[in-house]
C-alpha positions as CSV (number, residue, x, y, z in Angstrom):
1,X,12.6,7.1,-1.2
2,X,12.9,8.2,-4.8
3,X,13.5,10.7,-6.5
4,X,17.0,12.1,-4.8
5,X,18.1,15.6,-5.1
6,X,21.8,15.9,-5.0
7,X,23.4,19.4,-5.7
8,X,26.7,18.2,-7.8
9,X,30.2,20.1,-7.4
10,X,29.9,21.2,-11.2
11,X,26.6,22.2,-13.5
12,X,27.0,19.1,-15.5
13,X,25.3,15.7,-14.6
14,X,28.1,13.7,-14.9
15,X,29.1,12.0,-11.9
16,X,32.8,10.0,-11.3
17,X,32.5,5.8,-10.5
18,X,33.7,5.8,-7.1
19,X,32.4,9.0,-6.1
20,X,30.3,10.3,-3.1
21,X,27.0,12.4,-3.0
22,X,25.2,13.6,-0.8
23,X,21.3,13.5,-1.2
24,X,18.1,14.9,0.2
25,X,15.5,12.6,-0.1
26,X,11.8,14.5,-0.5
27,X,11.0,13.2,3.2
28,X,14.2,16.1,4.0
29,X,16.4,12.8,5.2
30,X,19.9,13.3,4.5
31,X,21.6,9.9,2.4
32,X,25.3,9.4,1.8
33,X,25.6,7.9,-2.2
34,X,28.1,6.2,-3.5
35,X,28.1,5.8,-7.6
36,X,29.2,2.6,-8.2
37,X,28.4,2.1,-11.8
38,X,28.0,4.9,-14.9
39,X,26.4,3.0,-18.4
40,X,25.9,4.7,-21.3
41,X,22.5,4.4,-22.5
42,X,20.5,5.8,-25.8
43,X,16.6,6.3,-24.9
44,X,13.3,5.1,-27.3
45,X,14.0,9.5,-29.0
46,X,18.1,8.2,-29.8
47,X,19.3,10.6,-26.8
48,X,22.7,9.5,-24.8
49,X,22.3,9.8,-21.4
50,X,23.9,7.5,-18.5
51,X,22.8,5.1,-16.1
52,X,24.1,4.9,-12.6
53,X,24.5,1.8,-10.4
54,X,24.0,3.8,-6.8
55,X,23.9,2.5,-3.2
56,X,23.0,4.7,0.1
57,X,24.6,4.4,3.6
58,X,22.0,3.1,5.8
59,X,21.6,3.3,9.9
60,X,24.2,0.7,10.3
61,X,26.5,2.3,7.8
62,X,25.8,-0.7,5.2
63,X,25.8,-0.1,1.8
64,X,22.2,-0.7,0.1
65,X,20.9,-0.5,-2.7
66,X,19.1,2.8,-3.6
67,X,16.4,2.2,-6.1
68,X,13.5,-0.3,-6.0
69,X,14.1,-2.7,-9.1
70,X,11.7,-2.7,-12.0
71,X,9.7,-5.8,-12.7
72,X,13.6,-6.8,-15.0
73,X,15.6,-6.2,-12.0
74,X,16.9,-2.9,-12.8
75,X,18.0,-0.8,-10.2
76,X,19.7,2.2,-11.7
77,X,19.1,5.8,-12.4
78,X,19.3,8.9,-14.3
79,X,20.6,12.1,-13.3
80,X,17.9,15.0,-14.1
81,X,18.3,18.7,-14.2
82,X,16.1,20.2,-11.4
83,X,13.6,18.7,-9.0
84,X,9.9,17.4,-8.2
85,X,7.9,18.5,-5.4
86,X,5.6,16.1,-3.3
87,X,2.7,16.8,-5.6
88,X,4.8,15.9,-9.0
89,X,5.4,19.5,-10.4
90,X,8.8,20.2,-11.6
91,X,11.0,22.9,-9.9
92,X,13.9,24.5,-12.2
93,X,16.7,25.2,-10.1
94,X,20.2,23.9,-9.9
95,X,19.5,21.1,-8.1
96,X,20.0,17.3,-9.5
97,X,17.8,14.6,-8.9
98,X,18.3,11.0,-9.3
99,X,15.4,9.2,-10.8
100,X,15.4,5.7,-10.7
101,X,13.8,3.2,-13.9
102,X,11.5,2.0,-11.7
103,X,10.0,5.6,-11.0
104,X,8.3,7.3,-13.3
105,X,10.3,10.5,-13.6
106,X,13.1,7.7,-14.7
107,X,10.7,5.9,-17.3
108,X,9.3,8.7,-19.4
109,X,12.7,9.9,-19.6
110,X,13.6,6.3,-21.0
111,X,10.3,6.2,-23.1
112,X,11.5,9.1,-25.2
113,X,10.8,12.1,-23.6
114,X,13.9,13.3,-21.9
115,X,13.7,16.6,-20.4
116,X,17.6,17.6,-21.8
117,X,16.5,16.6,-25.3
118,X,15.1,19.1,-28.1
119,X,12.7,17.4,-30.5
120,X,11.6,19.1,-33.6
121,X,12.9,22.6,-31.8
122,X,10.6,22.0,-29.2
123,X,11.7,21.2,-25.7
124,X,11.0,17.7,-24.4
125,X,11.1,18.8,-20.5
126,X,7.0,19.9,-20.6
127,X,6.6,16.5,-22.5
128,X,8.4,14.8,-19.9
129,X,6.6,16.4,-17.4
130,X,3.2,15.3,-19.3
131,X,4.6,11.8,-19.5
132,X,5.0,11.8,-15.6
133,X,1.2,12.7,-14.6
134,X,0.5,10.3,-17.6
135,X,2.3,7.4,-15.9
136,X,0.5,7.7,-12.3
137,X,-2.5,8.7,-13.6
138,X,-2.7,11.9,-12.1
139,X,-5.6,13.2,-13.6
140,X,-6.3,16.3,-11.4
141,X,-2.0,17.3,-11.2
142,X,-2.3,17.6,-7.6
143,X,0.4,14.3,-7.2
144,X,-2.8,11.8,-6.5
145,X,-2.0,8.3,-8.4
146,X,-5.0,7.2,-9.7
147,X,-3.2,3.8,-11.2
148,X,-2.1,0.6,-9.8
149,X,1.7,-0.9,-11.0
150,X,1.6,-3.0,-13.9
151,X,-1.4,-1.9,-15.8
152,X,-1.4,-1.4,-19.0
153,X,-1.5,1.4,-21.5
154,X,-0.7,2.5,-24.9
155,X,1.2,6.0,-24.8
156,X,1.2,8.8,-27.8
157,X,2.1,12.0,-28.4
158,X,2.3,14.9,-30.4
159,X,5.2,14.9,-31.3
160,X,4.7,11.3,-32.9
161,X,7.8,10.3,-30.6
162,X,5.9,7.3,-29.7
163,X,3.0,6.4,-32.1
164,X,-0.2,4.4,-31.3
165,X,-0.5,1.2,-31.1
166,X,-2.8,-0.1,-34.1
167,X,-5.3,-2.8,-33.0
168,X,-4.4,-2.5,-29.3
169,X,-7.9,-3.3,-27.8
170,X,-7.6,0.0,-26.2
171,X,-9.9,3.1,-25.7
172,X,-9.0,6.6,-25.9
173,X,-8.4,7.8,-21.7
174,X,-6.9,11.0,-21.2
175,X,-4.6,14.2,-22.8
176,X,-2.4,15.2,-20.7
177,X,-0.4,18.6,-20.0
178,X,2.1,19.5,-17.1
179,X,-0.8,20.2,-14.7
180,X,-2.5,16.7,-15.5
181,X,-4.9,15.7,-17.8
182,X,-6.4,18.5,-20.1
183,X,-9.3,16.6,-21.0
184,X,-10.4,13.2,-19.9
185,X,-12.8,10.7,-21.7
186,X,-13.0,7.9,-19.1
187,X,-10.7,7.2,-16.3
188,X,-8.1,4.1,-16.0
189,X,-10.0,2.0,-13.8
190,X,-13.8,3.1,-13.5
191,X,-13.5,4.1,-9.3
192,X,-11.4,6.9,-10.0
193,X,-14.0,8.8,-12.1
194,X,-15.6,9.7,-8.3
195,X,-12.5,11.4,-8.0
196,X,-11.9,13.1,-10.5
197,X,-16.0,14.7,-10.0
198,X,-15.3,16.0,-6.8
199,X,-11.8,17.2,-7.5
200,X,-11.7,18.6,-10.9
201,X,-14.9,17.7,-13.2
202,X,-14.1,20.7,-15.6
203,X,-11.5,18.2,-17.2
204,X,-14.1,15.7,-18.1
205,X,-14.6,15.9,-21.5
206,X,-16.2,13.3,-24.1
207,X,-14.7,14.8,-27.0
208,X,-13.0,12.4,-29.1
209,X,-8.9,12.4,-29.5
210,X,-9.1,14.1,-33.3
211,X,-10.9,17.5,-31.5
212,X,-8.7,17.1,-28.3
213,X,-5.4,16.9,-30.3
214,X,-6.7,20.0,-32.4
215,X,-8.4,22.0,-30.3
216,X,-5.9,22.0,-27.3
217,X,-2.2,22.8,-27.9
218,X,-1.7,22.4,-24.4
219,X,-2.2,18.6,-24.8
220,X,1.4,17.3,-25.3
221,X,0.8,13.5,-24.4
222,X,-2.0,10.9,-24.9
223,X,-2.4,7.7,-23.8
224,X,-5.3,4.6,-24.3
225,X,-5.9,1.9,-21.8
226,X,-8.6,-1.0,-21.6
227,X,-11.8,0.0,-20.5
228,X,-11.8,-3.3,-18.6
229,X,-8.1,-3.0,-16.4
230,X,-5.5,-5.2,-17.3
231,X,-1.9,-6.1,-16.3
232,X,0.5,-7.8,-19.5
């Protein structure tokens, strides 16, 4: 059910406690929202943004909660200029969409890269889009997951608004742009790679993170992950 595109009254994302929405979920089913909770929040970059506590009307005319909690019980959102399509690109329009911390539009806005936010004159919305193909392991950018929840990885970028982890345990996996991964060294978990052959094998590259970072400005976001799978 996430994200929600909502078209506000006003071109800021700034919505009243109290007040009602109404939403278009990307299965086109219409959803009265209710706000019922704003908290100001700073992300892992230092930029203020707000939370929202948000509940949707459901068949019965109950109020439910709208997002799925993350693994700490957190069920609220951010409000995001613009939208995403089925197959994870972003759309620029006028449209707002609430992304929930459990999603991973909502996350890599909370990691650092908050598509509002300019970083070192650079605007973090193509990182943020990076960030979201990162997260679900989209490796072709055609809005196939090739993750499972939980696992873990070790995001960078170039940008140095999250640095490497040193001594992780992890291997270099992928670059990744706003079309998916640029290049990819070895796939998440190993079944993908079959995948990723039939798909898209021109991104299948062994060269190593120094030559990628260097040799393709197009890679904004890196990321390593164990070569055998785990969950923390």
């Amino acid at each position: 059910m996430q994200p929600l595109f909502a078209k506000p009254e006003s071109t800021t994302i700034t919505f009243e406690v109290g007040s009602l929405v109404t939403t278009t979920t990307t299965q086109g089913i219409t959803l009265n929202i209710k706000i019922l909770a704003a908290e100001p929040i700073v992300t892992e970059s230092g930029y203020e943004s707000v939370l929202y506590s948000l509940a949707y009307q459901d068949e019965h005319q109950q109020w439910q909660p709208l997002c799925k909690p993350t693994q700490d019980g957190d069920l609220r959102a951010l409000a995001l200029p613009g939208q995403w399509n089925a197959i994870g690109d972003y759309v620029d329009n006028e449209e707002i969409t609430f992304a929930c911390t459990s999603g991973v539009i909502g996350k890599c806005a909370l990691w650092g890269y908050h598509p509002q936010q300019t970083e070192q004159g650079y605007s973090l919305q193509p990182f943020h889009q990076a960030c979201t193909r990162m997260a679900r392991a989209d490796y072709c950018g055609d809005g196939v997951s090739h993750t499972q929840n939980g696992t873990a990885i070790d995001i960078y970028d170039r940008l140095s608004i999250q640095l490497a982890t040193a001594d992780s345990g992890m291997a270099f996996e992928a670059a990744w742009g706003t079309e998916g991964a640029v290049t990819i060294h070895r796939t998440r978990w190993p079944e993908s790679m079959d995948y990723v052959q039939t798909h898209c094998p021109e991104r299948i590259q062994s060269l190593p993170l120094e030559n990628t970072s260097s040799q393709r400005i197009d890679a904004l976001i890196f990321n390593d992950s164990f070569e055998q799978p785990q969950f923390p």
